[in-house]
N, CA and C of each residue as an Amber inpcrd file, in Angstrom:
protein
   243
  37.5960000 -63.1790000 -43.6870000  38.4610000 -63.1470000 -42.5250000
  37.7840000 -62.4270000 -41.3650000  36.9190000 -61.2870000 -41.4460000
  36.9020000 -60.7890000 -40.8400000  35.2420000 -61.4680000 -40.2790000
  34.8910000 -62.1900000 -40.7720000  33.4540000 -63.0960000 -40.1290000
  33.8840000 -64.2960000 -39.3100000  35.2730000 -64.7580000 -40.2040000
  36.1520000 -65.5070000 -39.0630000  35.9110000 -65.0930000 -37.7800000
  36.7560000 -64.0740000 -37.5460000  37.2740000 -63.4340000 -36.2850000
  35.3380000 -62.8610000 -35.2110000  35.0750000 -62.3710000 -36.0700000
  33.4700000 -62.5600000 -35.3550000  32.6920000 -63.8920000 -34.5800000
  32.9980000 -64.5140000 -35.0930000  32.3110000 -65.9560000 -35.2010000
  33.1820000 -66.5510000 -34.0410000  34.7990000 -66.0740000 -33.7970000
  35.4270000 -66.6550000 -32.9770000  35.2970000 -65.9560000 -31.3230000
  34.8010000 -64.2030000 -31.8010000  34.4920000 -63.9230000 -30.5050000
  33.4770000 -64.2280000 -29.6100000  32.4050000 -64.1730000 -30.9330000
  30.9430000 -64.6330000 -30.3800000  30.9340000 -66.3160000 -29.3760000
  31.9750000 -67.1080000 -30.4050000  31.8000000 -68.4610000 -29.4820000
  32.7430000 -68.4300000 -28.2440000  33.7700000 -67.4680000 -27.9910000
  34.4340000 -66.7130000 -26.4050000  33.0360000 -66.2030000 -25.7580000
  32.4130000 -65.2670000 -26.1200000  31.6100000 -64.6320000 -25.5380000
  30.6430000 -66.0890000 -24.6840000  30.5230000 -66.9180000 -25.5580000
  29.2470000 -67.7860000 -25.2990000  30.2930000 -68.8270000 -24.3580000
  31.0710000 -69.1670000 -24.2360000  31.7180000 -69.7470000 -23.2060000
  32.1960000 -69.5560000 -21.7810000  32.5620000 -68.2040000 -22.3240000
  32.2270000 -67.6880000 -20.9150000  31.1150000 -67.5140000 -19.8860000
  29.9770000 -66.6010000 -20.7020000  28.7230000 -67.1270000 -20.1940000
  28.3860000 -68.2520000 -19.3590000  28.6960000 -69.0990000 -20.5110000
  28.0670000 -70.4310000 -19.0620000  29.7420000 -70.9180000 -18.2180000
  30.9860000 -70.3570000 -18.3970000  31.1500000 -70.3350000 -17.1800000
  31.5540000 -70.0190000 -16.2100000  31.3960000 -68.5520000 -16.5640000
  31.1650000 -67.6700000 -15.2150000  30.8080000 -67.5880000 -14.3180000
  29.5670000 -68.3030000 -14.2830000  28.7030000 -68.2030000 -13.5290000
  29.0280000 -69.0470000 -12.2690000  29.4090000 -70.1720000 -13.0900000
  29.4610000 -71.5090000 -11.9460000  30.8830000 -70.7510000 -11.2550000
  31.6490000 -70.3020000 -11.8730000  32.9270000 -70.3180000 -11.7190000
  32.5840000 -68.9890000  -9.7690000  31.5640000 -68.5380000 -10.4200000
  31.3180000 -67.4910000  -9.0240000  30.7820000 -67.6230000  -8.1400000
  29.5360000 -68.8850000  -8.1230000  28.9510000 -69.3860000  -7.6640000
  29.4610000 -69.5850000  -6.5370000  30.6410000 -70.9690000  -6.7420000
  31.3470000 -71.8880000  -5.8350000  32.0900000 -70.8930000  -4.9860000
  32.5940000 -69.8690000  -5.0110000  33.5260000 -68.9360000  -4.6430000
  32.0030000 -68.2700000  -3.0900000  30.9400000 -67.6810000  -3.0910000
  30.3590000 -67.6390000  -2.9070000  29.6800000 -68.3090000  -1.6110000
  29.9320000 -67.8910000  -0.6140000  29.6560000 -68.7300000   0.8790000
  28.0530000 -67.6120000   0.8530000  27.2640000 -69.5210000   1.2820000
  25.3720000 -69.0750000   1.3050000  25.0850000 -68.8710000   3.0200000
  26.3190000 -69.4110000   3.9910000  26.0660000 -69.5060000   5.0580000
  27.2020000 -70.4390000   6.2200000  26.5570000 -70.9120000   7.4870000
  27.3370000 -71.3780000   8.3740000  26.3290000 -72.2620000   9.0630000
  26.6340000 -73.8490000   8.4820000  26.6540000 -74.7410000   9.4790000
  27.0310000 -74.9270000  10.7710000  26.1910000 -75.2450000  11.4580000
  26.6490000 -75.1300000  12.7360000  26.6220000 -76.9980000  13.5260000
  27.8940000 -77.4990000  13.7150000  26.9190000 -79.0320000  14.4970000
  27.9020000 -78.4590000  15.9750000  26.9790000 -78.8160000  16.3420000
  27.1330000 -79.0310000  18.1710000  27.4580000 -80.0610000  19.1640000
  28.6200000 -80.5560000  20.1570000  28.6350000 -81.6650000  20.7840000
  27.9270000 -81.2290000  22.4120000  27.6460000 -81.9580000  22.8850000
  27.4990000 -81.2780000  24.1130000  27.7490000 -82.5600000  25.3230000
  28.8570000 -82.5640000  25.6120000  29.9080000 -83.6290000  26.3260000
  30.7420000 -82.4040000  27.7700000  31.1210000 -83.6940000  28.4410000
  32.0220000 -83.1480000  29.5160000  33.4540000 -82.4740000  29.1550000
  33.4420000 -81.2780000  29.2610000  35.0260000 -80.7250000  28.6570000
  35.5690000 -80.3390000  30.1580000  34.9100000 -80.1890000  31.3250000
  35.3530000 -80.2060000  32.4900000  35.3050000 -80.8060000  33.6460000
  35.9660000 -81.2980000  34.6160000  35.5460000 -82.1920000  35.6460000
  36.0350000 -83.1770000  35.1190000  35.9870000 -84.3580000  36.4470000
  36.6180000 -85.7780000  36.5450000  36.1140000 -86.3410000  35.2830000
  35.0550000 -86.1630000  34.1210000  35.4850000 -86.8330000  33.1570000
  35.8950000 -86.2120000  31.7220000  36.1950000 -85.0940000  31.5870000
  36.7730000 -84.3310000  30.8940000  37.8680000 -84.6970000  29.5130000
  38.5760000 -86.1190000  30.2190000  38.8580000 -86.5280000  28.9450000
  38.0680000 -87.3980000  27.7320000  37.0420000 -88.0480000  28.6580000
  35.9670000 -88.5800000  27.6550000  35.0900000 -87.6860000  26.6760000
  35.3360000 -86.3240000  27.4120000  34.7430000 -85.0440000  26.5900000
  35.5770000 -84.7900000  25.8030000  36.5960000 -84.9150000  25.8540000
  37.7810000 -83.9870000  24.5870000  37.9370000 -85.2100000  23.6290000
  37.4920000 -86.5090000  23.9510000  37.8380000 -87.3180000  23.1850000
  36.4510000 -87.1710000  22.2380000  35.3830000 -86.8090000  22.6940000
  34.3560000 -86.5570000  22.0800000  33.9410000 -85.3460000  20.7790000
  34.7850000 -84.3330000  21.5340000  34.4840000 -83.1930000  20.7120000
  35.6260000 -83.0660000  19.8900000  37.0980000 -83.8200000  19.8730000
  38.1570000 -84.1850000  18.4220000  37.1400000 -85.6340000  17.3740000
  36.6530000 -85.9160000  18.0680000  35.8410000 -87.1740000  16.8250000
  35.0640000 -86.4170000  16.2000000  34.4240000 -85.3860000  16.7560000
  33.3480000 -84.6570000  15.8350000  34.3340000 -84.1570000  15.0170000
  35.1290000 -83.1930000  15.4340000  36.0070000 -82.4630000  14.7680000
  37.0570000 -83.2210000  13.2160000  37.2390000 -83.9360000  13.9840000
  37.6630000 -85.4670000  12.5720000  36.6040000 -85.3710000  11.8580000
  35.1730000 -86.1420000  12.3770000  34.6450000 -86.5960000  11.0490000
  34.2400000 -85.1030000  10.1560000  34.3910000 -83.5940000  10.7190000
  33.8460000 -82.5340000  10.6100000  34.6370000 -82.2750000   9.4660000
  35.8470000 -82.4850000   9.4030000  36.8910000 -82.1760000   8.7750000
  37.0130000 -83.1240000   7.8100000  36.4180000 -84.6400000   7.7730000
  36.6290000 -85.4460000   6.5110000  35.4610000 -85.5270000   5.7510000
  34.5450000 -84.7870000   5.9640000  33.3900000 -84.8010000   5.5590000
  32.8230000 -83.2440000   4.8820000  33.2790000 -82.4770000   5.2100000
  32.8200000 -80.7990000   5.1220000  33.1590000 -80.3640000   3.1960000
  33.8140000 -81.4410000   2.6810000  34.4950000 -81.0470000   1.3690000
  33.5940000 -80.5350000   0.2800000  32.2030000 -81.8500000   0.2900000
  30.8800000 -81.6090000  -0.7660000  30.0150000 -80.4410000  -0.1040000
  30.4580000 -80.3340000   0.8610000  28.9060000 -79.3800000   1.8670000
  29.7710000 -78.0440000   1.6940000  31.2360000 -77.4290000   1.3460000
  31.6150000 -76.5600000   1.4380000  31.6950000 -75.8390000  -0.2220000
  31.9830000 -76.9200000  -0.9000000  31.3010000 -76.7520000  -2.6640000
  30.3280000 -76.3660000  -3.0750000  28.9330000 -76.6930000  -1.5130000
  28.0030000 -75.6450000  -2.0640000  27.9430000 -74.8210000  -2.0410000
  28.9860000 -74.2690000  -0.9350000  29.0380000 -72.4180000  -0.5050000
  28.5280000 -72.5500000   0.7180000  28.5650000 -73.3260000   1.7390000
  28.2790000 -73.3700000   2.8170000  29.6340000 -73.8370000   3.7760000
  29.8090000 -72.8570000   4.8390000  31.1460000 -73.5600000   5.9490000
  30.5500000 -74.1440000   6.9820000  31.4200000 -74.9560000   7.1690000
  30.5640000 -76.3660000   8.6990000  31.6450000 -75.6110000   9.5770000
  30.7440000 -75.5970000  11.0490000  31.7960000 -75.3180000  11.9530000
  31.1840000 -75.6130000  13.3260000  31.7850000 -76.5240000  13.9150000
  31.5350000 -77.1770000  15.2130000  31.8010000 -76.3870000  16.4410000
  30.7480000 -76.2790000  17.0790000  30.4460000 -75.7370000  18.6900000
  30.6020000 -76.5210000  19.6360000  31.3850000 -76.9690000  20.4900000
  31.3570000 -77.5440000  21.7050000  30.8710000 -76.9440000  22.8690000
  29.5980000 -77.8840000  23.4820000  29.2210000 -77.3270000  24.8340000
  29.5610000 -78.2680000  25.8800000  29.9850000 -77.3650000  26.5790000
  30.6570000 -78.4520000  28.5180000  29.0290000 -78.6100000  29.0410000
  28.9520000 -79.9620000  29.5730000  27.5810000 -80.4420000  30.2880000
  28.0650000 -80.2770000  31.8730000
């Protein structure tokens, strides 16, 4: 019984091990993406700029899911031309 109960901690012990690790990994931000638009956000064409820098922001946002699993955050800069 009591090699039982050994045998059952040892294979806890060994499960955890491998997955701990990953489990801390993902938790774990390596950094900050940065993408940049650089469009009109002011002046007479200003709405062709805002329409520019929400499309980034869309695809930024439907896309960021696998790139943020690595431990990395995407985060978009808009510059006025």
């Amino acid at each position: 019984m009591k090699t039982f109960h050994i045998r059952t901690a040892l294979v806890i012990l060994a499960a955890l091990a491998l997955v701990l690790p990953v489990a801390f990994t993902d938790a774990q931000m390596k950094g900050t993406i940065k993408i940049a638009t650089q469009s009109p956000l002011s002046g007479g064409q200003a709405a062709l700029g805002e329409g520019i820098k929400l499309g980034t922001q869309l695809a930024i946002e439907q896309k960021k899911g696998p790139i943020e699993k690595l431990g990395f955050k995407v985060e978009l800069v808009p510059y006025d031309d």
